[in-house]
VOROBA-434202 format. One record per residue (C-alpha): residue number from 1; residue in three letters; x, y, z. Coordinates in Angstrom, 3 decimals, padded with zeros to 6 digits. Each point is the difference from the previous one (the first is absolute). Example, Ala and Ser with C-alpha at 12.3 -4.5 7.8 and 13.67 -1.06 7.14 Angstrom:
<site seq="1" type="ALA" x="012.300" y="-004.500" z="007.800"/>
<site seq="2" type="SER" x="001.370" y="003.440" z="-000.660"/>
***
This chain:
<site seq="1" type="UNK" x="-000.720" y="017.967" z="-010.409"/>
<site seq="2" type="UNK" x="-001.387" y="000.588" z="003.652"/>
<site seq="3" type="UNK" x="000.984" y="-002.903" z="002.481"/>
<site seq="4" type="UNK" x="-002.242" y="-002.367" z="001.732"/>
<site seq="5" type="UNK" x="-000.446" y="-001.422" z="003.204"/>
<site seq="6" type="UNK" x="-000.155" y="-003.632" z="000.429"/>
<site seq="7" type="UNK" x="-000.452" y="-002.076" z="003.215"/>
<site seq="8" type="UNK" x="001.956" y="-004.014" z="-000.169"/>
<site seq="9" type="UNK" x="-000.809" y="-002.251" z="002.064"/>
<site seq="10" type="UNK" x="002.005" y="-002.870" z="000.976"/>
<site seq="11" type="UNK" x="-000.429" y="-003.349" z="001.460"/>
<site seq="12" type="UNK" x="002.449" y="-002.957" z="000.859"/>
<site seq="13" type="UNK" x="003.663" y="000.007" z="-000.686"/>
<site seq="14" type="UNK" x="-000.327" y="003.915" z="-001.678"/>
<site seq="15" type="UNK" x="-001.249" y="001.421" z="003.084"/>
<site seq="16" type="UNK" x="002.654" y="-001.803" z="002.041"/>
<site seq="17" type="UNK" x="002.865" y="001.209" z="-002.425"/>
<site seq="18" type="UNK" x="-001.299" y="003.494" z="-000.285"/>
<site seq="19" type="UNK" x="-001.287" y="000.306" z="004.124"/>
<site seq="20" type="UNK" x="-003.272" y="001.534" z="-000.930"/>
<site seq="21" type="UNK" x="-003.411" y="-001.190" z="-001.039"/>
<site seq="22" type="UNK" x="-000.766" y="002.909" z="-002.281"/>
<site seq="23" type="UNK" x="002.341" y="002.074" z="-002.359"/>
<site seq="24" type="UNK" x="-000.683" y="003.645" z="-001.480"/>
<site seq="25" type="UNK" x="001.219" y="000.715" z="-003.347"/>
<site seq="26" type="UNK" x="-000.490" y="003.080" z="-002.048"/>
<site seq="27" type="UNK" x="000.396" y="-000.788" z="-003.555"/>
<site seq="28" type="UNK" x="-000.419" y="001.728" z="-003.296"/>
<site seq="29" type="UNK" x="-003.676" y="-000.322" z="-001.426"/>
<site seq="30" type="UNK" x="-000.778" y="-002.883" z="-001.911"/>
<site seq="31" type="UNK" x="002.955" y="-001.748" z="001.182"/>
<site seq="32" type="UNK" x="-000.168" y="-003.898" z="-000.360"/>
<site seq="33" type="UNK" x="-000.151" y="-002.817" z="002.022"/>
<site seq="34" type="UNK" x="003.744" y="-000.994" z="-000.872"/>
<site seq="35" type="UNK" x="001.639" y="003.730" z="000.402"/>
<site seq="36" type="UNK" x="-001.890" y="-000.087" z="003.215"/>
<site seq="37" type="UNK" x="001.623" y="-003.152" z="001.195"/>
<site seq="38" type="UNK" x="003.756" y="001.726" z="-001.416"/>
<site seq="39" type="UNK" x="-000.963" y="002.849" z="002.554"/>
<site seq="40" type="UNK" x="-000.874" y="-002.507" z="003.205"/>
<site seq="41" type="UNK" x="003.392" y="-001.976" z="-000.698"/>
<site seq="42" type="UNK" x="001.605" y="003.738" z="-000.241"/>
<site seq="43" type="UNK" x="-001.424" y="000.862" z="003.467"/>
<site seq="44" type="UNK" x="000.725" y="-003.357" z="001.739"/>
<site seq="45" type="UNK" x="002.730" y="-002.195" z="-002.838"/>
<site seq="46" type="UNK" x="-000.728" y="-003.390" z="002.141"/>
<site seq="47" type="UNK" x="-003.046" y="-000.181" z="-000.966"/>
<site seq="48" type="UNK" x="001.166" y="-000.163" z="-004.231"/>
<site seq="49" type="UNK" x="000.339" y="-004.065" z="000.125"/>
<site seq="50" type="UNK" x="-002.998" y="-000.487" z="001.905"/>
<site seq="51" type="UNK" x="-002.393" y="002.013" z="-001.821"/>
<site seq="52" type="UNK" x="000.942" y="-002.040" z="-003.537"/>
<site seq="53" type="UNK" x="-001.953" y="-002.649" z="001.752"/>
<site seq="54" type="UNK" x="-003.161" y="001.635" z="000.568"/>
<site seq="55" type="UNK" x="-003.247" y="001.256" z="-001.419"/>
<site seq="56" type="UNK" x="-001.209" y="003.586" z="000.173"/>
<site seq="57" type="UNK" x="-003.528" y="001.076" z="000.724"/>
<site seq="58" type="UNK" x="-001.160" y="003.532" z="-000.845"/>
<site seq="59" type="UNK" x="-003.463" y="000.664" z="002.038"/>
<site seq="60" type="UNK" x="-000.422" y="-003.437" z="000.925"/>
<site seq="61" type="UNK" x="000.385" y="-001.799" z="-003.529"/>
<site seq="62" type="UNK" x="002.922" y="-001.679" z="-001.811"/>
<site seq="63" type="UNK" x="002.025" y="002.136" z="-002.520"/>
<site seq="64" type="UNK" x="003.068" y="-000.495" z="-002.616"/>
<site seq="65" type="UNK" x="003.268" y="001.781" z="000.110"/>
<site seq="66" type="UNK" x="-001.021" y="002.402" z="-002.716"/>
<site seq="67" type="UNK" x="-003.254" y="001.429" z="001.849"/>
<site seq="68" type="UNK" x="-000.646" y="003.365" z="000.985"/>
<site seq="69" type="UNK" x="-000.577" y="001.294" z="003.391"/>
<site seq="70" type="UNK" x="-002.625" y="002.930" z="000.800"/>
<site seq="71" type="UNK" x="000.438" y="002.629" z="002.779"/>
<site seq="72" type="UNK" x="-000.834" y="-001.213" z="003.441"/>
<site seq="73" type="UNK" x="-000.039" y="-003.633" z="-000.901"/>
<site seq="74" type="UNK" x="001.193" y="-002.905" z="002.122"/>
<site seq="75" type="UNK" x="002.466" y="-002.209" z="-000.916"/>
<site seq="76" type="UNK" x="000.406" y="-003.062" z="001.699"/>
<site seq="77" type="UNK" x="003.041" y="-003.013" z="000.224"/>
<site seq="78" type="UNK" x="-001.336" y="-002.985" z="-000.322"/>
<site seq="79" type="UNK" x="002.570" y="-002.732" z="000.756"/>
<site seq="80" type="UNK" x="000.627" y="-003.340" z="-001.614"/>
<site seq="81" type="UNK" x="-002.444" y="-002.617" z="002.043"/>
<site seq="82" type="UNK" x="001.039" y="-003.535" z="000.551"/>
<site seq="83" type="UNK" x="-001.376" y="-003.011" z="001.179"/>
<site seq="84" type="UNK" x="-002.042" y="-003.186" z="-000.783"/>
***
Protein backbone atom coordinates (compact mmCIF):
# COMPACT_ATOMS: atom_id res chain seq x y z
CA UNK A 1 0.00 0.00 0.00
CA UNK A 2 1.43 3.59 -0.80
CA UNK A 3 1.23 6.03 2.30
CA UNK A 4 -0.75 9.13 2.63
CA UNK A 5 -0.38 12.44 3.82
CA UNK A 6 -2.70 13.81 6.28
CA UNK A 7 -2.77 17.30 7.92
CA UNK A 8 -4.49 17.32 12.04
CA UNK A 9 -5.44 20.03 13.36
CA UNK A 10 -5.80 20.71 16.91
CA UNK A 11 -7.58 23.01 19.15
CA UNK A 12 -7.80 23.42 23.06
CA UNK A 13 -6.12 21.18 25.53
CA UNK A 14 -4.48 18.88 22.32
CA UNK A 15 -2.69 21.72 20.96
CA UNK A 16 -1.45 22.74 24.40
CA UNK A 17 -0.25 19.07 25.20
CA UNK A 18 1.25 18.50 21.82
CA UNK A 19 2.78 22.53 21.37
CA UNK A 20 1.56 22.80 17.85
CA UNK A 21 -1.63 23.75 16.10
CA UNK A 22 -1.21 21.39 13.18
CA UNK A 23 0.32 17.79 13.02
CA UNK A 24 1.68 15.88 9.79
CA UNK A 25 1.19 12.29 9.61
CA UNK A 26 1.99 9.96 6.81
CA UNK A 27 -0.07 6.94 7.06
CA UNK A 28 -0.76 3.86 5.05
CA UNK A 29 -3.70 4.37 2.45
CA UNK A 30 -7.01 3.83 3.58
CA UNK A 31 -5.99 3.97 7.07
CA UNK A 32 -8.89 4.75 9.58
CA UNK A 33 -9.88 7.27 11.75
CA UNK A 34 -8.92 5.10 14.93
CA UNK A 35 -5.31 3.75 13.57
CA UNK A 36 -4.82 7.37 12.82
CA UNK A 37 -5.47 8.48 16.33
CA UNK A 38 -2.94 5.14 17.56
CA UNK A 39 -0.29 7.02 15.32
CA UNK A 40 -0.88 10.80 16.95
CA UNK A 41 -0.70 9.20 20.60
CA UNK A 42 2.59 7.30 19.11
CA UNK A 43 4.10 10.69 18.07
CA UNK A 44 3.08 12.72 21.18
CA UNK A 45 1.71 9.63 24.16
CA UNK A 46 0.07 12.67 26.33
CA UNK A 47 -2.20 13.25 24.16
CA UNK A 48 -3.75 9.15 24.41
CA UNK A 49 -6.25 10.16 27.48
CA UNK A 50 -7.29 13.26 26.01
CA UNK A 51 -8.14 12.25 22.64
CA UNK A 52 -10.74 9.33 24.14
CA UNK A 53 -12.74 12.39 24.88
CA UNK A 54 -13.09 13.87 21.61
CA UNK A 55 -14.73 13.79 18.23
CA UNK A 56 -12.89 13.55 14.92
CA UNK A 57 -13.74 15.47 11.81
CA UNK A 58 -12.41 14.35 8.42
CA UNK A 59 -12.86 17.48 5.84
CA UNK A 60 -14.96 19.35 8.07
CA UNK A 61 -17.70 16.62 9.02
CA UNK A 62 -18.12 14.20 11.94
CA UNK A 63 -16.80 10.58 11.49
CA UNK A 64 -16.74 7.09 13.58
CA UNK A 65 -13.69 5.26 14.67
CA UNK A 66 -13.96 2.77 11.85
CA UNK A 67 -13.87 5.45 8.87
CA UNK A 68 -11.47 5.71 6.25
CA UNK A 69 -9.25 8.53 5.49
CA UNK A 70 -8.32 9.64 1.74
CA UNK A 71 -4.94 11.14 0.68
CA UNK A 72 -4.52 14.77 1.49
CA UNK A 73 -7.44 14.96 3.82
CA UNK A 74 -7.70 16.99 7.01
CA UNK A 75 -8.29 15.67 10.13
CA UNK A 76 -9.30 17.74 12.80
CA UNK A 77 -9.55 17.34 17.07
CA UNK A 78 -12.46 18.44 18.13
CA UNK A 79 -12.52 18.64 21.95
CA UNK A 80 -15.22 17.84 24.44
CA UNK A 81 -17.33 21.36 24.86
CA UNK A 82 -18.87 22.28 28.12
CA UNK A 83 -21.08 24.68 29.42
CA UNK A 84 -24.74 25.75 30.05
Amino acid sequence: MSQIKVQVLLFAKAQELAGSSTLEILAEQGIAVSDLLDLITQKIPALAPYLKHCRIAVDREFQSLDSTIAQDAEVAIIPPVSGG
